[in-house]
N, C-alpha and C positions, 0 to 999 in steps of 0.2 A: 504494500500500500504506500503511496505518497503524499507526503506531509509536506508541506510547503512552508509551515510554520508562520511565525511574530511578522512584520515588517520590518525591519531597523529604526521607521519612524513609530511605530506600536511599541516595541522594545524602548526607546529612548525616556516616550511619556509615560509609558508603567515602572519603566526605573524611577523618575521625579516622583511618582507615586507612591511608588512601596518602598523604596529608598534601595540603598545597594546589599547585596546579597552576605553579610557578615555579621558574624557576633559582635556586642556591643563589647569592647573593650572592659578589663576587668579595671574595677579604678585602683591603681598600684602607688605606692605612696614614694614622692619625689623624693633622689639624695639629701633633701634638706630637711623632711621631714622625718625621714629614716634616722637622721643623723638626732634630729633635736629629741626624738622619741627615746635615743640611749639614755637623758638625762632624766626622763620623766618618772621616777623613782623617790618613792620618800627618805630613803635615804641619803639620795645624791641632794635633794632640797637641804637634808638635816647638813651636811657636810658643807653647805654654799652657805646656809646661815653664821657657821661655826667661823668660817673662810672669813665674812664680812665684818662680823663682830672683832676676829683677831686685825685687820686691815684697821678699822677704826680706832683700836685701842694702838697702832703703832705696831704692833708685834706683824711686819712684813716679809720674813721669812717664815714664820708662820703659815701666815694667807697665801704665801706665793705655793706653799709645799702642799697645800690641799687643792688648791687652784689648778695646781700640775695634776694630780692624780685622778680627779674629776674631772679633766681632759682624757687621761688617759686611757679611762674607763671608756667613754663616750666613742674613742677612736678606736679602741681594742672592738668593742659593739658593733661599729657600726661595720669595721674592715671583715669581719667575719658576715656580718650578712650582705654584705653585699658582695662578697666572694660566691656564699651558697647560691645569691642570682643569678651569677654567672654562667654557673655551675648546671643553674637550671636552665639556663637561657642556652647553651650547649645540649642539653637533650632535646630539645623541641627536636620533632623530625620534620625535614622541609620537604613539605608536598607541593605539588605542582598546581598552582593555585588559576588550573585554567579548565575548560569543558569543552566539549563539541556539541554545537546547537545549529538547529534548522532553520534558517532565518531566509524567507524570498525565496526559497525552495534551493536554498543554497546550505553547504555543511561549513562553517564556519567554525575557526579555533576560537574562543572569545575568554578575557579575564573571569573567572568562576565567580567576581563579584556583581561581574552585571548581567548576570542570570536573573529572570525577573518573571513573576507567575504568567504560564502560558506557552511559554519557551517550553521546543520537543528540544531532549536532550540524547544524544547516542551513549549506549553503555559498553562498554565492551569488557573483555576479562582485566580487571585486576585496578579498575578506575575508581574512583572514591566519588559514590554518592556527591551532586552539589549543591541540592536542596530535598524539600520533602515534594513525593510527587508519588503519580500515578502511571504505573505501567500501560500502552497501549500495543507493546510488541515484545515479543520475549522468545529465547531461544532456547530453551534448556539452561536457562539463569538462574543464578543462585546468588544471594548475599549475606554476607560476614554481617551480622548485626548484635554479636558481643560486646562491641566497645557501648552499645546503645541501651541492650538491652539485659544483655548478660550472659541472651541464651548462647551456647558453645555449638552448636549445628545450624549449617546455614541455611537460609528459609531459601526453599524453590518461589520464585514470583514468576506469575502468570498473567495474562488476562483478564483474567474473570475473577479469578475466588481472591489468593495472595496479593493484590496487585499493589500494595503500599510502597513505596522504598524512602529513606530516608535521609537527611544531612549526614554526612559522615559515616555513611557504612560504606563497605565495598564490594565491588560485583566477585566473587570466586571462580563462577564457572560460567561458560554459556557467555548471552550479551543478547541485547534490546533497544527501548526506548520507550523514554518516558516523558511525561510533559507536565512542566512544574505546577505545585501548585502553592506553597508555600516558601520564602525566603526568609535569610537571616533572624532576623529574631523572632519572630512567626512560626519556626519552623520548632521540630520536639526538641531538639538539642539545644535553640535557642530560646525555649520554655524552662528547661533545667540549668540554662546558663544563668536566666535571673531569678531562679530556684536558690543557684547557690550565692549570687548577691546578698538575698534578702535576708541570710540567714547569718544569724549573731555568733562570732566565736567566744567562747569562753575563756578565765584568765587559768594561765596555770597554777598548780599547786605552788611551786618554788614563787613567782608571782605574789601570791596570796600570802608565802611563808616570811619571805622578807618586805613585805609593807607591815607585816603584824609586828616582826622583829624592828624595824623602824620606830613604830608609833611607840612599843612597850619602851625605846630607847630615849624618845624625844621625851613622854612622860616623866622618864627615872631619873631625866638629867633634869630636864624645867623643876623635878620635885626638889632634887640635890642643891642643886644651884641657890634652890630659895632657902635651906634649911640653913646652908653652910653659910648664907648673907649674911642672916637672921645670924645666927650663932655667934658669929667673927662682930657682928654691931655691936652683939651682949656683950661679950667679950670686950668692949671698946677698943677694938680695931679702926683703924681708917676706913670710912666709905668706901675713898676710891681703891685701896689695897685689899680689902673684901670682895671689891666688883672684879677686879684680875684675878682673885683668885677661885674665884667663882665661874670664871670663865676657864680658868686652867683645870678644872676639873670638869666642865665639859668639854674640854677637850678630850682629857684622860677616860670621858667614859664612851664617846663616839670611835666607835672603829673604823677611822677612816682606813684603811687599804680595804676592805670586806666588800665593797661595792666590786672593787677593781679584782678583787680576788675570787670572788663567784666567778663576775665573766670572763676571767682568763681560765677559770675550773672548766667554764660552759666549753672555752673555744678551742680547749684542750682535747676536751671529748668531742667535739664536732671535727676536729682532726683525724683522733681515732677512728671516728664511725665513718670518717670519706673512706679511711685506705680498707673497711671490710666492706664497703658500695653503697653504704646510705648517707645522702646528701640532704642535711638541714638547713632547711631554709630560714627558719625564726629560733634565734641561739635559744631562747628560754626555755623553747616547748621539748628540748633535748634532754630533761631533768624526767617531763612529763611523761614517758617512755616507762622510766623506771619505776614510775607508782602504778603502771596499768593493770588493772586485775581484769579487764576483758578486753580479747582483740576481735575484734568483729571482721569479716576477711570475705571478700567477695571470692566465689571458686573458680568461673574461668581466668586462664590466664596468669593465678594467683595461686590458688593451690594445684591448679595444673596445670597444664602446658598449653593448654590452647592447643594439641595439638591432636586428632583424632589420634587413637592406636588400633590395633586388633589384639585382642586381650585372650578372647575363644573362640572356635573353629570344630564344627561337630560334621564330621567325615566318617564316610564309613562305619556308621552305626557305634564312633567315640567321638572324646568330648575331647579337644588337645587344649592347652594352655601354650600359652606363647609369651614370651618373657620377652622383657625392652619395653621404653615409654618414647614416646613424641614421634618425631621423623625422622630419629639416626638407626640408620638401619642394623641394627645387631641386639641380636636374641635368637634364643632356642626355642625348638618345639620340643612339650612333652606331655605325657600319656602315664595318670599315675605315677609322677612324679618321678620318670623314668625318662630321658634325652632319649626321642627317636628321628629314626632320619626322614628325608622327607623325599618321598616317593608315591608312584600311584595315582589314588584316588585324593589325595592330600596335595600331590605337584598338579594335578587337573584343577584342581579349587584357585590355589594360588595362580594359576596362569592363567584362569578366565577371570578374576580379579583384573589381572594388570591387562588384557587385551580390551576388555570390556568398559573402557576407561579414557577420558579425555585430561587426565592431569599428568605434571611433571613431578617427579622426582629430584633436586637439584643439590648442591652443596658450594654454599656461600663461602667466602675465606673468612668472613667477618661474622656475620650471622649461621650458620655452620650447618646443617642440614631444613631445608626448606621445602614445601610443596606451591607448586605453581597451581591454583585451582582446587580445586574442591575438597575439605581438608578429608570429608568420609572416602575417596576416591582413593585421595592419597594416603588413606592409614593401610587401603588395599595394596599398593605399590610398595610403601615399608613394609609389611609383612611378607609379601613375595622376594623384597630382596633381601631379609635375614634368612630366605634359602637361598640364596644366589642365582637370583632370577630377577632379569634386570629387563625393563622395560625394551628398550632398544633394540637387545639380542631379541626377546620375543618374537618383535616384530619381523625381523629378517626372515624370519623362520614362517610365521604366520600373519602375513600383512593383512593388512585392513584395506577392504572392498568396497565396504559400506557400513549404515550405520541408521539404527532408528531412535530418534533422540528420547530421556526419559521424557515423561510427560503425566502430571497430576491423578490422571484419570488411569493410566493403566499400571503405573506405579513402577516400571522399571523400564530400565535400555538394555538395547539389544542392536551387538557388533556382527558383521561377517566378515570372515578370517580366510586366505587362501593359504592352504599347505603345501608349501616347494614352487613347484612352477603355475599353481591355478588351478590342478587337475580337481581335485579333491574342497572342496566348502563347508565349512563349520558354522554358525549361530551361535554365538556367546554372551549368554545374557544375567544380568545383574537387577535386583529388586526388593520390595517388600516380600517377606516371606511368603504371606497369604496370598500376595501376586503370582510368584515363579509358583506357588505348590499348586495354586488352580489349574493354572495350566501343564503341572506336568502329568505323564503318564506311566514314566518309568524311574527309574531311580539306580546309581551305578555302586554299587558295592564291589570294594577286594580286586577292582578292575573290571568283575563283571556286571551288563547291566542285565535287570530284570524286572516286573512288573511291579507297579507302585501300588500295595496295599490297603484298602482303609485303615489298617492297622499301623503301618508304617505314615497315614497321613498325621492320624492320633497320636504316635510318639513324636513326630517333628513339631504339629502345634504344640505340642508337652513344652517342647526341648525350648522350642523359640517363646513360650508363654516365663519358662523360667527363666529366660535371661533378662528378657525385658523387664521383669518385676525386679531384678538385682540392676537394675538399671543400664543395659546394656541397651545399645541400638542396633540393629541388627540386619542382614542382608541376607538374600538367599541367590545363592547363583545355578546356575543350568547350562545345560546345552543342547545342541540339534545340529546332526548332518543336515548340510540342504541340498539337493538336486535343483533347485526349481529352478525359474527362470527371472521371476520376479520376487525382487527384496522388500515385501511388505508387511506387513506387520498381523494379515490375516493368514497368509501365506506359514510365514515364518513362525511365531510363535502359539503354539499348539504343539501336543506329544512330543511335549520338553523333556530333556534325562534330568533328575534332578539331581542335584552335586553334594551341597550341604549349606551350611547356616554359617557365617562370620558376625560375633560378636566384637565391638568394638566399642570403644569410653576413650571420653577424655583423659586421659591419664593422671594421677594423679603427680606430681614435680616426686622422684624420691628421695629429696632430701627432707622431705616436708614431714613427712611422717615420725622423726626424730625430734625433729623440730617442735613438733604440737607435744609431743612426750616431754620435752625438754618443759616448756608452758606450763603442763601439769606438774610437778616437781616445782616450779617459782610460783603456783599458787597462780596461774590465768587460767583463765577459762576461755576459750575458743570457740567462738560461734559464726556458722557460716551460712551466709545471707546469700543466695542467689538466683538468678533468674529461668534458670533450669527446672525442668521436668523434677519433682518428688522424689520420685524413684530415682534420678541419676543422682541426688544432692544425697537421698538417704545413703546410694552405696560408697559413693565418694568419701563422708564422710565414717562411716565404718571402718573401710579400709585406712583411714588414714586413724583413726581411732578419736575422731572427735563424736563426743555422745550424741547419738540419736535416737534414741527411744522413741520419740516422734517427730516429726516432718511438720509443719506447718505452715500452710501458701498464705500468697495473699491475700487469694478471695477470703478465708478464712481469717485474715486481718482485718479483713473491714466489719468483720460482725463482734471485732471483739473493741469492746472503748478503751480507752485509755488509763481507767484504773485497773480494769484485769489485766491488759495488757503488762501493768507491771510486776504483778505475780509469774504471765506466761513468760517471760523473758529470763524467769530466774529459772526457768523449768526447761524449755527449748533450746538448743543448741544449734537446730539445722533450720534454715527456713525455704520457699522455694517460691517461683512465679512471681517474685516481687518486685513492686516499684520504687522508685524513688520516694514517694512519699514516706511506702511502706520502710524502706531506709531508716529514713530520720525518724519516724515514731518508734521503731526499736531501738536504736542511738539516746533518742529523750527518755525514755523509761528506761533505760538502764542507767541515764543520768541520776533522773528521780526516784534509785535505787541506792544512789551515794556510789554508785562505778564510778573508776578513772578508766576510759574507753578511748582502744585506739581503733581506727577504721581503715582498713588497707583495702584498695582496689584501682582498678587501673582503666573505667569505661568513667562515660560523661554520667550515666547514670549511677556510677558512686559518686558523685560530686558534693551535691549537698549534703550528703551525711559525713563527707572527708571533713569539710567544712565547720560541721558542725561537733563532731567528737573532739575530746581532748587534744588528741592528734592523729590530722588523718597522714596518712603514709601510700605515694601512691605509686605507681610501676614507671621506671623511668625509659623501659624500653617499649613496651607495650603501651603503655600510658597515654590516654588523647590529653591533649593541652590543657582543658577545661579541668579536667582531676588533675592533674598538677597544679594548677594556681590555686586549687583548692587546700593544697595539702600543705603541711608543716616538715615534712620530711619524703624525700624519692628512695625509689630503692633503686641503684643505677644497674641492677644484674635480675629486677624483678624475682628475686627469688624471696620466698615467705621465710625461710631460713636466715636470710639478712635481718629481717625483723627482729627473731631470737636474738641476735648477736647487737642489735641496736637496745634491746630492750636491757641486756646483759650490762652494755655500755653505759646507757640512762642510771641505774640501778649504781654502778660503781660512780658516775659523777653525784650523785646525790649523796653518797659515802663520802665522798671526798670534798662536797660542799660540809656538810657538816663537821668534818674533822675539821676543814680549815676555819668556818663557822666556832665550834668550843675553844678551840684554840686562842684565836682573837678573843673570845668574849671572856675568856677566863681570867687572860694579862690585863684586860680594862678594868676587869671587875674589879682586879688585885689593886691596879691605878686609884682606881674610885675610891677604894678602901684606905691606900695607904694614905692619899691629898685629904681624905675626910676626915680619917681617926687624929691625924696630926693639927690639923686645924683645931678640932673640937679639944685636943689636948696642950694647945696653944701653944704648939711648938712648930720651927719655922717648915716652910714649905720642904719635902723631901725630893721632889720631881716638880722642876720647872717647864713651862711651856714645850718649849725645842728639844728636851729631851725625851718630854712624853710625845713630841710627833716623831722624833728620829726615829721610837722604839716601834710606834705603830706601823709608820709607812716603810723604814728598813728590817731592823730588826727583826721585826713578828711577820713585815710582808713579805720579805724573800722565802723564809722556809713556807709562809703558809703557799706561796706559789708553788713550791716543790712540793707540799701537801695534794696541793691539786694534781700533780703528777703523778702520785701513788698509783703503784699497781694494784688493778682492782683486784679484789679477794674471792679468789677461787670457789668459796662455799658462797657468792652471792645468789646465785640462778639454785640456792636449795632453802631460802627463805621466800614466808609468801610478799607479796608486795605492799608497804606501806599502804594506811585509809587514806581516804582522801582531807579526812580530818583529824588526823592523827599528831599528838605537841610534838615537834620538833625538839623539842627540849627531853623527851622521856630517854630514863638511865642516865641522865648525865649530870650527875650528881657530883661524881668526883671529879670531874672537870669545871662546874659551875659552883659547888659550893667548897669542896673540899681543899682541892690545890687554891685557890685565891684566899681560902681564909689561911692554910701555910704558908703561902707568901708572904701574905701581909703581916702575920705573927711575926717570920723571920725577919724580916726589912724595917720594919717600925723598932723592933729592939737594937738592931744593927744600930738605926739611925740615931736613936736617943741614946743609946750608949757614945756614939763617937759625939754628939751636939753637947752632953755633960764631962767631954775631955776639950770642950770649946773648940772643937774645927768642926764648922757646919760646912764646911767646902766637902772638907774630906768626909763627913757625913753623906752629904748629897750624892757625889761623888759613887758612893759604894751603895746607895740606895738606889743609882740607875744602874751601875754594873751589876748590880745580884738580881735584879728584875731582868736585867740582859740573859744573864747566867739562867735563871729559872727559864727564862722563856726559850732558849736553847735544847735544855734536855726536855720540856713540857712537850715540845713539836715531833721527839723523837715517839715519845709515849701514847701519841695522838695518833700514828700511824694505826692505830686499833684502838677501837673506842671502846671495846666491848671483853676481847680476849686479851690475857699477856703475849707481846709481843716475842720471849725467847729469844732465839738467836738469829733472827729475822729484823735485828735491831738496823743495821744496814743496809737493806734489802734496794731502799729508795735513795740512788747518790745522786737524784738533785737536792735529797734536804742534806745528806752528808755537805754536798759542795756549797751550799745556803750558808749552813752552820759554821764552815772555815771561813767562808766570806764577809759574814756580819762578827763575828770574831774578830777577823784581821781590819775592817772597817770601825770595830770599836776602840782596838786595842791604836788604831789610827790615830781615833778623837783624843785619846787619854796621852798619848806621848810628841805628840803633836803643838808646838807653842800657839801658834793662834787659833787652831782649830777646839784645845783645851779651855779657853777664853768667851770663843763660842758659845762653846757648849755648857758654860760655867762647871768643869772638874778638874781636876787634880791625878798627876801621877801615881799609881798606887804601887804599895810592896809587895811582896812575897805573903808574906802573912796574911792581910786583906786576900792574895788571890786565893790561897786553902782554904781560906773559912768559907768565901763564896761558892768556889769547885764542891767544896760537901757538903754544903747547906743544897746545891744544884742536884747534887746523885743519891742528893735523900728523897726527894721529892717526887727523882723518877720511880725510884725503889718502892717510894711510897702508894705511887698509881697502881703501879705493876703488881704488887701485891695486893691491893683492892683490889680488880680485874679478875687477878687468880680467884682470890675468896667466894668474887661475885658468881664466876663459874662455875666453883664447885659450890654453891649455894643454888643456882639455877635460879639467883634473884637479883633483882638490885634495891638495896633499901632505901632509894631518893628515887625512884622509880617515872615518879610524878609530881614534877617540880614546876614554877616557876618564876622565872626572876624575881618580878617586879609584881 
């Protein structure tokens, strides 16, 4: 039939009309906002207040040292995410953003965005959908509509029944034409593009953990600040010499490196997880990983390959098993668990498979085994060539004559083959079971044929009813000498020999199956949302061992509301037939269940639920564009297995935020304690200004950097994962209450001992080296919060090489003529450095054995502290 098609002038004024054929731009925030967003932190406010007040009061090196570091922070932030864009801006895959349209009865190449409702479009094999339209020509076509839909097997479109197709699928098999009827945002893809606009992300746990830890800090200083005014008044102290020193102990209680020390923890781990393939895009949400107790995982694509297999093959009156997943051709057949060779009535199966077939076989250098066309076509071709039966040779051997395309109604295709020079003509046909068994009349066993039974029709419906309900798709093939003269389809098929039955499933990835075991063991739970048939989702997820007791579609979502809904979600594992909407309302009830939920998938119809979970994680190779802007983190090797190993990741920075977290909070606390107790006991200050900032921002900051470096701990992936509301502060008792109050004991005595031999210099002096000296061995102690460390005390030489460096940088200030001046200290002796060296290796001695006790107690008695 001939299409004449739009006008050029029709097309121009339907363009001004419906506008041009593209998603609305996702709105992405400029380098300026990105940049100012690092600052946007109650903490980095608490630090810029501190900064202004020291600036005002004169104290300028001071203001400049905080000033530096809340840049730093700001730069470290922002340089890491805007790396991960890059990063992502390198995955996009560049399509060919053009079409073939009928225009004046001419075939025209034209830009895919000025495609416009009306325009006949040409489809041919392997082209990508340019809008949403309607089939009016089709040839045996087929289209890939996983990225859209989820389903894993591609919908035959027709005519009549099938006729939809849609933005961003693509054609597999066959070819056509269709004529637009919807564009750009009009169209499904561009309904779920402002699906996932409209939908609000949530803040992370770490997020929520340090604004709380901010606010508890602003309150305990604004409280301190007033007590110690008040006090030093009563006292009759100076005004103005109460107001400095009232500010010097907010100083000593704000942790300024801690801002800059998380995100260098964050960007540490956002390193780690590039070089195992997962690329984070927003540093914070990489904390968020490690609290997830549910991954919610779309199946195609994701837990399998996307790639059909042949899994079963029932021949000659057995059942064989066929080992290998995807398109790489290698595996065995076997028969009761027993390697046999492949011969007979088994080499007839497979080689009217691969004759009866219009797809490639191919191997990419880059992409590494692939099928041209139709993916169930080509699970036929990989199966024939793990016997070593290769399309090509086939043909040599029996070329192809003719061909009757499949077609809806009769449910299968059917090849003619000539063998050697012509003489001899075969019929090779491929189909629904119920199709090829109606028509056959015989059936070939052990090589020989012979009459096909009711009996034998009853066990093949058996045979083909049990796979499908194990969720297998399934084909039946045949054959027929033909004599005749004409190749038609009245002619030709009728008293078929029937062959056997080919079971084949998406495969499941096998690393995946470890993977989800691993999951259980850390306390996740795994549930898998997809657009698949019940039966395929229930077996899929069995074999992979994710629970399904029961299956639950979509239709059967919609009859359930949103309060039971959050019962069924604690109960359901698998779900099937689902939409997008259906998505997000499983994602929100597991929110409104107190989950931290991450959501992996890699079509536009996981989008809004990427969007929406804690963090969605999407496929970097498979992945349409749309799920990627959605998400928080890519996986650049799409494997579900990367996950595991990000979640691992997540889990050890969150470890390593909190060690570096008690660590600083516990030397402030000791600060706060010692500027307090000495005021109220109206003796002079022990730690002035610049030494309480050296100690924060060098001192305690270098090792806590190398803190954040810690290798993560082996037994993490065997605990379950933190609540979502769960104190940050729980067990840390000896690091929050215990070590600061021995601190303080020892350094307050030190210091009124040396102030009643009248050298408050040398007082001072030894009141900032012994808090130097404790916070040295305290960082070693901190490498385990929970266990003694042992002989694992060196394990981590960035804090070894920390610890020599803020050493040799102290031991700098102190022998040093102006830098001693400075910093208002004094050389010290031999004596002063023993007493501080063992007051330092009592302290560790002291943790280490808490720890043990607590271990062998199986409790901690500060269990549930906090601060302020």
């Amino acid at each position: 039939m001939e299409y004449k098609g739009l006008s050029e002038q029709e097309a121009a004024e339907r363009l001004l009309k419906y506008g041009r054929n593209e998603l609305a731009e996702f709105k992405r925030e400029s380098l300026l906002a990105k940049f100012i967003r690092q600052f946007q932190q109650f903490m980095v406010f608490l630090l810029l207040g501190a900064a202004i007040i020291a600036l005002f009061l004169g104290e300028t090196i001071d203001a400049i040292m905080i000033f530096a570091i809340v840049l730093m922070l700001g730069i470290l932030g922002f340089l890491q995410e805007y790396k991960a864009e890059k990063a992502f801006e390198a995955l996009k895959k560049l399509v060919s953003p053009q079409a073939r349209v009928i225009r004046d009865g001419i075939v025209k190449i034209v830009d895919a965005r000025e495609i416009v409702p009306g325009d006949f479009v040409i489809l041919e094999l392997g082209d990508r959908v340019p809008a949403d339209g309607r089939i009016i020509e089709s040839i045996s076509m087929s289209v890939d509509e996983a990225a859209l839909t989820g389903e894993s097997v591609p919908v035959r479109k027709d005519v009549e029944k099938s006729n939809k197709v849609f933005m961003g699928t693509v054609v597999v098999a066959g070819r056509g034409k269709m004529v637009v009827e919807k564009t750009g945002m009009a169209t499904e893809i561009g309904r779920i593009a402002q699906m996932v606009q409209e939908v609000e992300k949530e803040r992370t746990p770490l997020e929520i953990d340090l604004e709380k830890i901010g606010k508890q800090l602003s309150i305990g200083v604004l409280a301190l600040c007033v007590i110690i005014f008040i006090t030093g008044i009563l006292y009759g102290f100076e005004i103005f010499n109460m107001f400095l020193t009232a500010v010097s102990l907010a100083v000593a209680a704000i942790p300024e490196g801690l801002p800059a020390v998380v995100t260098i923890t964050l960007a540490l781990g956002v390193q780690r997880m590039s070089k195992r393939n997962a690329i984070v895009r927003k540093l914070k949400s990489v904390e968020t990983l490690g609290s997830a107790d549910v991954i919610c995982t779309d199946k195609t694509g994701t837990l399998t390959k996307n790639e059909m297999t042949v899994r079963k093959i029932f021949v000659n009156n057995k059942m064989i098993d066929v080992s290998g997943s995807g398109y790489a051709p290698f595996g065995n057949f076997t028969h009761d668990g027993k390697e046999i060779a492949v011969r007979e009535d088994l080499e007839l199966l497979l080689r009217i498979g691969v004759l009866c077939n219009t797809t490639h076989l191919t191997e990419d250098p880059q992409k590494g085994w692939t099928v041209i066309g139709d993916s169930t076509e080509g699970a036929l071709l990989v199966a024939a060539a793990k016997a070593g039966m290769w399309r090509e040779q086939l043909l040599k051997k029996w070329p192809e004559i003719g061909e009757l395309p499949f077609d809806s109604e009769r449910k299968r295709m059917t090849t003619l083959h000539a063998e050697g020079k012509g003489k001899k003509k075969t019929a090779y046909m491929k189909g629904a079971p119920e199709s090829i068994l109606r028509i056959s009349s015989r059936i070939i066993e052990n090589g020989k044929v012979r009459r096909l039974t009711p009996s034998d029709r009853k066990r093949i419906t058996e045979i083909n009813d049990n796979l499908t309900s194990k969720g297998y798709r399934t084909l039946a093939v045949g054959y027929k000498e033909f004599d005749g003269v004409k190749f038609a389809v009245d002619a030709v098929e009728q008293e078929i020999i029937f062959v056997g039955i080919v079971g084949m499933m998406d495969a499941p990835r096998e690393e995946v199956k470890p993977a989800i075991q691993l999951c259980k063991t850390a306390g996740i739970r795994v549930i898998m949302i997809t657009g698949d048939h019940p039966l395929t989702a229930k077996a899929v997820a069995e074999e992979l061992g994710i629970d399904s007791g029961k299956v639950l579609t979509g239709e059967e979502l919609d009859k359930i509301d949103d309060k039971k809904l959050k019962d069924v979600v604690e109960e359901v594992s698998a779900f099937a037939r689902v939409s997008p909407a259906h998505k997000l309302r499983i994602v929100n009830a597991l929110h409104s269940n107190g989950h931290v939920v991450a959501m992996t998938g890699d079509g536009v119809n996981d989008s809004p639920a990427l969007k929406r979970a804690d963090i969605g994680v999407a496929m970097g190779l498979t992945g349409t564009d749309v799920a990627k802007e959605s998400s928080d983190l890519i996986l650049a090797d799409d494997n579900f297995a990367t996950i595991v190993a990000a979640v691992e990741e997540g889990r050890g920075i969150y470890e390593n935020i909190r060690k570096t977290l008690f660590y600083l909070l516990s030397g402030n606390l000791a600060e706060v304690m010692i500027v307090f107790l000495a005021v109220l006991f109206g003796m002079p200050l022990p730690l002035v200004a610049i030494q309480i900032l050296w100690i924060n921002l060098v001192t305690d900051g270098l090792p806590a950097i190398a803190l954040a470096a810690d290798p993560i701990s082996k037994d993490v992936m065997n605990k379950p994962p933190r609540k979502k509301n769960e104190n940050i502060w729980n067990g840390m008792g000896i690091f929050l209450i215990e070590s600061p109050l021995i601190m303080t004991a020892a350094i307050l005595l030190l210091f009124f001992h040396n102030v009643q031999k009248g050298d408050v210099l040398l007082a001072q002096t030894m009141a900032f080296t012994m808090l130097v000296m404790f916070e040295k061995t305290k960082a070693f102690a901190c490498r385990s919060l929970e266990k003694p460390l042992g002989r694992k005390i060196f394990e981590n030489r960035w804090l070894v090489y920390a610890t020599l460096l803020t050493i040799v940088l102290h031991l700098t200030i102190l022998y040093t003529p102006f830098l001693d001046e400075l910093f208002r200290v004094k050389p010290l002796g031999l004596e002063e450095w023993l007493i501080m060296i063992g007051a330092s290796l009592f302290l560790y001695l002291y943790i280490e054995i808490r720890k043990y006790i607590n271990s062998i107690l199986g409790q901690n008695n500060f269990r549930k502290i906090s601060i302020f």
